[in-house]
N, C-alpha and C positions, 0 to 999 in steps of 0.2 A: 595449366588452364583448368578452371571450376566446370565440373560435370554441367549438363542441363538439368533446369529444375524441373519437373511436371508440375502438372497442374494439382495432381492429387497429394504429392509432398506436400503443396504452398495449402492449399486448404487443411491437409492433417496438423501441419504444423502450427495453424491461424487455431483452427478449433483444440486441439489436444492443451495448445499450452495457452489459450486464453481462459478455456473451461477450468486449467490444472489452476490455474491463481486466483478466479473466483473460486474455485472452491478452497483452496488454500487459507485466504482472506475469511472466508464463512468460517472456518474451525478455529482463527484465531481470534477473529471478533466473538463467538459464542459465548466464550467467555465473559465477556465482559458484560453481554446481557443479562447473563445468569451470577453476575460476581455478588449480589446480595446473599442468594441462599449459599452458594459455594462458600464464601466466607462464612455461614452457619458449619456446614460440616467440617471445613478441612481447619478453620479457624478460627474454635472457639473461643470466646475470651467475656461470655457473660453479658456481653456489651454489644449491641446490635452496632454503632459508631465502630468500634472498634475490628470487628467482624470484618465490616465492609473496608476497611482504610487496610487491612490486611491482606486483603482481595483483592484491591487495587493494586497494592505494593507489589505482586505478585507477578498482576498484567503487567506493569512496568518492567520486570524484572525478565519478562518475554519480548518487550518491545526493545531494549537494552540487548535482546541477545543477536538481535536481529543482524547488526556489524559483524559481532563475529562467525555465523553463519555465512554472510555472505563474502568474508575474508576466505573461509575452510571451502564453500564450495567452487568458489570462482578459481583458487587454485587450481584443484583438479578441473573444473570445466578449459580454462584455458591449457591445461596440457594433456588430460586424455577424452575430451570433447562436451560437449554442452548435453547431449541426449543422456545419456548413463545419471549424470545430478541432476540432470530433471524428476526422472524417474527416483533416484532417490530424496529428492526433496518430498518427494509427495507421499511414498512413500513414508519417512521420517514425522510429516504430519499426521499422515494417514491413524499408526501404529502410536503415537501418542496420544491423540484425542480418544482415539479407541479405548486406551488405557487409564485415560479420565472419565473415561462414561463409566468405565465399570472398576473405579477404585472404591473400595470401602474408606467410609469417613473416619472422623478422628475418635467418634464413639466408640470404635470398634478396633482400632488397631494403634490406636495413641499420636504421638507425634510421626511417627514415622509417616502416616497418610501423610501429612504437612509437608514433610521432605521431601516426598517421594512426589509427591505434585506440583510442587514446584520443579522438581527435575524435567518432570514432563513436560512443563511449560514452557522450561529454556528448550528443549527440544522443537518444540513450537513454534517458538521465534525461530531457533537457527533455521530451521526450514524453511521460513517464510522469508529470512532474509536471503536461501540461494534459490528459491523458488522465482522469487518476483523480476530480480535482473538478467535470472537465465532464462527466463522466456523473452524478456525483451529481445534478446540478444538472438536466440534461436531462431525468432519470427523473424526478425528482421533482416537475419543472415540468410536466410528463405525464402524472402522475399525480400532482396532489397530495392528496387523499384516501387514497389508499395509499402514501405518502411512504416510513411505515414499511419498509412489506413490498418497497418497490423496492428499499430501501437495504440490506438485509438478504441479497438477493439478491444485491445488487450484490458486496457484500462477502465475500459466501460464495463467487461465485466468482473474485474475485481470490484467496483463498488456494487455492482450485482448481488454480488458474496456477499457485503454490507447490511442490504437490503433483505433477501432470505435470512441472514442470523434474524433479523427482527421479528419478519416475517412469522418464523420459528417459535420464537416465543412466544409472541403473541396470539398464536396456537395452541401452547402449548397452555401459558395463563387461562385461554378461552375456556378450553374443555377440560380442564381438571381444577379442583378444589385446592386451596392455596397448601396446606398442606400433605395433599400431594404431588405436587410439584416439587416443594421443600424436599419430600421422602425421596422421590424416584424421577420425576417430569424431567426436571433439567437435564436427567444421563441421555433423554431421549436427543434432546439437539447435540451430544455431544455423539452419540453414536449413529447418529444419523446424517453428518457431517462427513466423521470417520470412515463411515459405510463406504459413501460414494465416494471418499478421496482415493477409498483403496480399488473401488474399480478405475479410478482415474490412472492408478498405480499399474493397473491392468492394460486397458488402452494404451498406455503409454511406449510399451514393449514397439508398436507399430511407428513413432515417430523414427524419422529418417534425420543423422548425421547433418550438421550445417555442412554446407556447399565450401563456405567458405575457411571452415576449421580442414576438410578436408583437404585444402589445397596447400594450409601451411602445414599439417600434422608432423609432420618430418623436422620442424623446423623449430617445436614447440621449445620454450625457457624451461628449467627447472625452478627456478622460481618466479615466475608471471611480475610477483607485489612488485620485490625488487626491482626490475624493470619497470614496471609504471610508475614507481616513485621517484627512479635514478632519470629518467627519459618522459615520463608525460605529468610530471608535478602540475605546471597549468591546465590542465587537460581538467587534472582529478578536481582541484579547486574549483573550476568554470561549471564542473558537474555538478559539486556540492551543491555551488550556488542557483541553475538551474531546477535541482532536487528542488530547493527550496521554496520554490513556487509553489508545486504543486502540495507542500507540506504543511506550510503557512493555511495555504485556503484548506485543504481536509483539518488542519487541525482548529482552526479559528470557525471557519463556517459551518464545521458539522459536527465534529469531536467533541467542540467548548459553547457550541452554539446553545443547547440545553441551558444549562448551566445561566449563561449571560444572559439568556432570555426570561428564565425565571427567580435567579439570586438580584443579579443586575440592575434589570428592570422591573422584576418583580408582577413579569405577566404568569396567568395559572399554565403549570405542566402538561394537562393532555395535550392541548389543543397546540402549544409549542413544539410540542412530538411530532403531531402530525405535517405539521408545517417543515421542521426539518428532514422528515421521507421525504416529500415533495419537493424540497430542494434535492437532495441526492440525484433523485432521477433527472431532475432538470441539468443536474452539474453532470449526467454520462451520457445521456440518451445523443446528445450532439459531439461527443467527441469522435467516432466516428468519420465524422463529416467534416471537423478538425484536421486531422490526420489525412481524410482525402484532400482536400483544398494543398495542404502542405508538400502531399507527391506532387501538384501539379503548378503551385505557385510558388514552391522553396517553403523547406521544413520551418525555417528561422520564421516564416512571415505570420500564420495564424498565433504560435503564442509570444508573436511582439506587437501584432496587433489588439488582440484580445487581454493581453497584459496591459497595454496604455489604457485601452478603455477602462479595464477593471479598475486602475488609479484614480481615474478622473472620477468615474460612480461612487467608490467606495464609500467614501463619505458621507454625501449625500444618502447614499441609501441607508448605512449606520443611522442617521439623523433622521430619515421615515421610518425607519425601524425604530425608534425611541419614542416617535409619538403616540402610536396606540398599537395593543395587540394584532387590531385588524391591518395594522401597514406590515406587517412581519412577515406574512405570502410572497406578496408583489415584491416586495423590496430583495427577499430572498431569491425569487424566482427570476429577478434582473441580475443580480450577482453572482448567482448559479450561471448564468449562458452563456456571460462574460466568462466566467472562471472557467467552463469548461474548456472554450477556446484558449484563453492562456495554460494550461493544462493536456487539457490533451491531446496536443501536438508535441510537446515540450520531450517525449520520454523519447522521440524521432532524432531530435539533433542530442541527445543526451547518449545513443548508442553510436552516433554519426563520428563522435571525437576521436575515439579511441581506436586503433587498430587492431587488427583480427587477435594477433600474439596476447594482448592483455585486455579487450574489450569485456572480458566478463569479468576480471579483475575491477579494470577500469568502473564499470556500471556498478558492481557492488558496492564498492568501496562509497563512489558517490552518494547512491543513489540511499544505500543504507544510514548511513551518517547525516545524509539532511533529512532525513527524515527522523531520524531517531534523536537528530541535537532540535532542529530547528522545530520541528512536528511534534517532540517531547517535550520542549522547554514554553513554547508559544503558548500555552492556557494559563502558567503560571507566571508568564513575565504578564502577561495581562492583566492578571487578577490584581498583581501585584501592582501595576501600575495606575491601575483603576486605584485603588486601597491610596495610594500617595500621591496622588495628583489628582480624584475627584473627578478626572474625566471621563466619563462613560465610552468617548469614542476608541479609546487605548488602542482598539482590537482592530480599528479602522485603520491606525495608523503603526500598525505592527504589520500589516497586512502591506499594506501599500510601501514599505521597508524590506519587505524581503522579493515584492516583484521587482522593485527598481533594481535591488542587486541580481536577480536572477537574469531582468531581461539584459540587463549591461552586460554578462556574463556571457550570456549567448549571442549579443552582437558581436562581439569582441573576437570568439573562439572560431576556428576554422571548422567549416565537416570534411569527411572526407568523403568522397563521392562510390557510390555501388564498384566501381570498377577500381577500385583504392582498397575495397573489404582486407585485402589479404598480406598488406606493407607490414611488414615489419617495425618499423619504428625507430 
């Protein structure tokens, strides 16, 4: 029988590992805000084009590691507990951004800076890939009567993380001269990322054991995968496609949002910046409330509700968003509200499928691979379809392709209920 929880476990474990992946998410995004000048140092090549396309490749090559991170840690998490790879998740980011802020460039030590930062990078991803599903999984097993509203939180503030990288920068642009930023400014978001992850690393020591790993601990597989591939093959596909919901909308509405609003349509850059912060917080500040509605009305319901609506909007909105810069707020901030609710409920029945024995297996595996096929692949099958077919809406109807599979997915899959946490399988 599963110990009692306190109250003070269910809150340590809401705040440690919601705070652990927004900041997680801040060190791996930072990146990407700084990838112009990083491509100056670590990736010379004469060619400012070239620089950058190298920087990217780079990011990718961290967003790519993300699967097999969260293949290495849900291992050990499913057989010697969820708390110990949290701690080293954060850790592992902690200790590599650190080591980004203060690497010397390619001026100074050759190719090897280039190597050696890219190692860093993959280090980056694998941590964020066992960071993100082992807190799901943590909270949830911590609270599982309010599964919802952990998940909710949880995810609200990893794009929190989103927001501060930018924040960051655009701090850091403000008060120093462009070329010192280029020199020095950028180590400052990386080690100031780094900083806090490692007191996260710290705090961490206090997180308590899931209730529910404790009850099967004796019982654990030596290899988790195998069994969730030999015994919950449906499980992992239903999750994929679930993942994909929420990967489609971050990567179509906020990722590639940029981009389509100033190549695309050809409206001016700042003012599209700001419109997409404004949607971020529009698309987190209600999931939350998501996630509560779901403890209380069945996990399945807000993001099958909020998923129809977002079908039925998208387009139209796509089609206000095309007519002039000034519809690109409203039309976002409608799209945002809906996505949150198809979203932020979603990551509740996405821990609900799998049982205790491979549940962090399970969530990895999923959770990482649609994000990283579906969330990876979606800016460029866009662009690419805009390019051969002429249709601006592409993105509209890419979007509204991967909820239909997501929500079928999740009607379709069984949860398994708080009092179920601990089955075998």
């Amino acid at each position: 029988m599963a110990r009692e929880i306190s109250a003070s476990e269910r809150r340590r474990a809401l705040t440690l590992g919601s705070l652990g992946g927004g900041l997680e998410f801040y060190d791996f995004v930072i990146y990407a805000v700084f990838a112009d000048v990083i491509g100056q140092t670590f990736f010379p090549s004469g060619d400012a084009t070239a620089n950058l396309l190298a920087a990217f490749t780079v990011f990718a090559i961290g967003y790519l590691a993300r699967p097999l991170g969260g293949i290495l840690f849900s291992h050990y998490g499913d057989r010697l507990g969820r708390r110990n790879m949290l701690r080293l998740s954060i850790g592992g980011m902690a200790g590599a951004t650190i080591l980004m802020g203060l690497m010397p460039g390619y001026d100074n030590i050759g190719i090897a800076a280039s190597v050696i930062f890219v190692g860093l990078r993959i280090v980056q991803g694998m941590s964020l890939g066992g960071e993100i599903p082992g807190a799901l999984v943590l909270i949830t097993e911590t609270m599982p009567r309010h599964r919802g509203l952990a998940c909710g939180v949880l995810f609200m503030m990893i794009n929190v993380g989103l927001l501060v990288a930018h924040a960051v920068q655009w701090g850091i642009v403000a008060a120093l001269p462009a070329e010192d930023v280029s020199a020095f400014g950028w180590r400052i978001g990386f080690l100031l990322g780094g900083a806090i992850a490692l007191a996260g690393f710290l705090l961490r020591v206090r997180l308590s054991e899931s209730p529910a790993f404790e009850e099967m601990e004796a019982a654990t597989h030596k290899v988790p995968l195998a069994m969730l591939f030999a015994r919950h093959g449906r499980q992992v596909l239903a999750g994929f496609l679930i993942a994909g919901i929420g990967a489609s909308i971050v990567s179509l509405l906020y990722l590639y949002l940029d981009t389509y609003l100033t190549r695309i349509l050809g409206y001016p850059g700042p003012a599209m910046a700001s419109a997409s912060v404004l949607g971020i917080l529009m698309f987190s500040l209600p999931m939350p409330l998501a996630g509560w509605l779901g403890d209380r009305l069945g996990l399945k319901l807000p993001t099958l509700a909020g998923g129809l609506a977002l079908i039925v909007a998208v387009v139209p909105a796509y089609v206000w968003m095309a007519g002039d810069a000034a519809s690109v707020l409203p039309a976002l901030a409608l799209l945002s509200i809906l996505a949150s609710f198809a979203w932020g409920a979603a990551p509740a029945p996405l821990t609900a499928i799998f049982p205790t024995a491979v549940r962090y297996s399970g969530v990895a595996v999923s959770y990482n691979l649609g994000f990283a096929i579906i969330g990876g692949l979606t800016p460029l099958a866009a662009t690419a379809l805009i390019r051969w077919s002429g249709d601006s809406q592409m993105p509209a109807y890419l979007l509204i392709l991967f909820t239909v599979l997501g929500l079928a997915a999740l009607a379709a899959v069984r949860l398994l209920p708080p009092e179920d946490r601990a089955a075998q399988g």
